[in-house]
N, CA, C and O atoms as a DFTB+ gen file, in Angstrom:
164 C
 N C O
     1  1    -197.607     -29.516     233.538
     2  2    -196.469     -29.510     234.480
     3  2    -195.205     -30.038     233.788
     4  3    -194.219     -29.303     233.846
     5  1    -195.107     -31.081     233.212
     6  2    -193.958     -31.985     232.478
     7  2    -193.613     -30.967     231.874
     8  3    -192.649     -30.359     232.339
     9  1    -194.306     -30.417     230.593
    10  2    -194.014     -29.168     229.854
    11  2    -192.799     -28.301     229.821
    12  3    -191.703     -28.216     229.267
    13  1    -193.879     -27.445     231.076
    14  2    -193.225     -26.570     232.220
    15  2    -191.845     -26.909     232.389
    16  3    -191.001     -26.040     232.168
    17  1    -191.430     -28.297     232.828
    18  2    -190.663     -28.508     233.641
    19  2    -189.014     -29.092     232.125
    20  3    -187.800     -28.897     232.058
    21  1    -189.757     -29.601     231.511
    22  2    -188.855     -29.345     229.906
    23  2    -188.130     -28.509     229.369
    24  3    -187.136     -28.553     228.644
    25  1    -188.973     -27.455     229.975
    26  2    -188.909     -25.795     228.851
    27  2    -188.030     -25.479     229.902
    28  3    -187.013     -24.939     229.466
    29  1    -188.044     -25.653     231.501
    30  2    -187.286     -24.598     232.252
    31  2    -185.937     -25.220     232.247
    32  3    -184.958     -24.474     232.280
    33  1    -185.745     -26.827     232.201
    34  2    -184.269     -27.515     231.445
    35  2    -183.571     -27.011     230.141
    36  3    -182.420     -26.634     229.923
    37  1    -184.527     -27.123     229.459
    38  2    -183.554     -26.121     228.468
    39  2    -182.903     -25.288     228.022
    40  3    -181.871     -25.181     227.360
    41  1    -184.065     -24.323     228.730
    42  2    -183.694     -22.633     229.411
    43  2    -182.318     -23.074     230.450
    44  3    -181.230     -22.520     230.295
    45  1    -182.468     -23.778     231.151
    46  2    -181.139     -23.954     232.045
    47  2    -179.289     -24.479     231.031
    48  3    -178.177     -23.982     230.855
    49  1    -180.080     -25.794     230.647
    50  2    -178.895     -26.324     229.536
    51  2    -178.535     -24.965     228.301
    52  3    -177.389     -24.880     227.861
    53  1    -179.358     -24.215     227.949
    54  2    -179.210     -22.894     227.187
    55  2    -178.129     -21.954     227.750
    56  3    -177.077     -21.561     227.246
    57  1    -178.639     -21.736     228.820
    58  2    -177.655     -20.679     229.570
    59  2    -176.365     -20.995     229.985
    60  3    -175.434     -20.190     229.945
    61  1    -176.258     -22.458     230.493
    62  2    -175.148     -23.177     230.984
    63  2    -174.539     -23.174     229.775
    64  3    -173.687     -22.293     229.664
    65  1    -174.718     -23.968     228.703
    66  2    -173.851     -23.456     227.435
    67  2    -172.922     -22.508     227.416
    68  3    -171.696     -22.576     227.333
    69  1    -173.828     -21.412     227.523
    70  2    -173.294     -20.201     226.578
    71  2    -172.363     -19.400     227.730
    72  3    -171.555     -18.499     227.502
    73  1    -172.749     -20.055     229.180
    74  2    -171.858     -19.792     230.156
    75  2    -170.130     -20.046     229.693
    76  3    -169.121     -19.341     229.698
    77  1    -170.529     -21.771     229.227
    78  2    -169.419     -22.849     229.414
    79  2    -168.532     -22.038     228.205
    80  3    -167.326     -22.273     228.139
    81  1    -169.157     -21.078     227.249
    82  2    -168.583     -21.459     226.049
    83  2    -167.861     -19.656     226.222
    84  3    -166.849     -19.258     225.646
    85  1    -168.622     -18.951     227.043
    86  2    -168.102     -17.465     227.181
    87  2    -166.761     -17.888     228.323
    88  3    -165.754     -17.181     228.355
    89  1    -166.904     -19.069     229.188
    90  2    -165.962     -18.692     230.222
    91  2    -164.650     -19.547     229.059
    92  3    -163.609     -18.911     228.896
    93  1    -164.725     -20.307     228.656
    94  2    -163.867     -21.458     227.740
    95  2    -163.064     -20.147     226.973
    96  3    -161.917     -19.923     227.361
    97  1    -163.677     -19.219     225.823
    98  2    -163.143     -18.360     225.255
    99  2    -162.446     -16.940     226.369
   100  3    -161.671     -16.077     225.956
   101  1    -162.790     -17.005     227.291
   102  2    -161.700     -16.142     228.464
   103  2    -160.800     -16.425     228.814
   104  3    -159.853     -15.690     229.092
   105  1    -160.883     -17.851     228.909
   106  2    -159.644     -18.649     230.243
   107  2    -158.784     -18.833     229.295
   108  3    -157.681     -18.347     229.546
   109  1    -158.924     -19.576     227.884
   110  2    -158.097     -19.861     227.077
   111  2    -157.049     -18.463     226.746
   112  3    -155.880     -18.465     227.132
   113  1    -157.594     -17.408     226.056
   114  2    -156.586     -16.847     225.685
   115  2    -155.693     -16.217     227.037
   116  3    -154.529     -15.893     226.800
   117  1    -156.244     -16.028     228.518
   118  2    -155.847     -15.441     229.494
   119  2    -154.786     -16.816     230.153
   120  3    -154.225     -16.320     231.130
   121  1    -154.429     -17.947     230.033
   122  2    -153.710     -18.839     229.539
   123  2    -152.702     -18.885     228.603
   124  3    -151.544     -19.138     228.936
   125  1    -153.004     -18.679     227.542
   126  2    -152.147     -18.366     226.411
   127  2    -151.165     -16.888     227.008
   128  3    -150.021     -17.115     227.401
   129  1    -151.679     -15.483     227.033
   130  2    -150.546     -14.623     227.577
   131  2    -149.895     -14.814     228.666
   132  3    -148.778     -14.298     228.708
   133  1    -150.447     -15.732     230.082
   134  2    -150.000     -16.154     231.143
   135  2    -148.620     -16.581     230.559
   136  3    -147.560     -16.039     230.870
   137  1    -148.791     -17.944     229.396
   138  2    -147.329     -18.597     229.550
   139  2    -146.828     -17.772     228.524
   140  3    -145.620     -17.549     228.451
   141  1    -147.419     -17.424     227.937
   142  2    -145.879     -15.927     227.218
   143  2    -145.428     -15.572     227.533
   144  3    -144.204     -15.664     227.430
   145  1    -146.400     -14.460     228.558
   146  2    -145.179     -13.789     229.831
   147  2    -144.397     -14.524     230.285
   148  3    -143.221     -14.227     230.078
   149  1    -144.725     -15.955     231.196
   150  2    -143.448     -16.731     231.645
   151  2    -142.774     -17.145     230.530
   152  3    -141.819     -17.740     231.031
   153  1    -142.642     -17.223     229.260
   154  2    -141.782     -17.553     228.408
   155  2    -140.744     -16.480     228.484
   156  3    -139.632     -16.601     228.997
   157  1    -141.462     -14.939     227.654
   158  2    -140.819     -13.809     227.872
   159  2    -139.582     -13.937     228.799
   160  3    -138.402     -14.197     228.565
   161  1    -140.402     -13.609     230.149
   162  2    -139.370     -13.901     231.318
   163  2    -138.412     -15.074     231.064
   164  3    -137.573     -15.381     231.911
């Protein structure tokens, strides 16, 4: 059971990662052209 219950945390902390790290590399550059444009302007 402990095992089990190890392996399915990791699997969780795994995914959450790669969540944190796909949404981090979106927001940033969609940020970055946001204030260009308002610079632009």
């Amino acid at each position: 059971m402990k095992q089990g219950v190890i392996v399915t945390l990791v699997v969780l902390g795994q995914i959450l990662s790669t969540i944190g790290v796909v949404l981090w590399f979106a927001i940033l550059p969609t940020m970055g052209l946001l204030s260009w444009f308002s610079l632009l302007k």
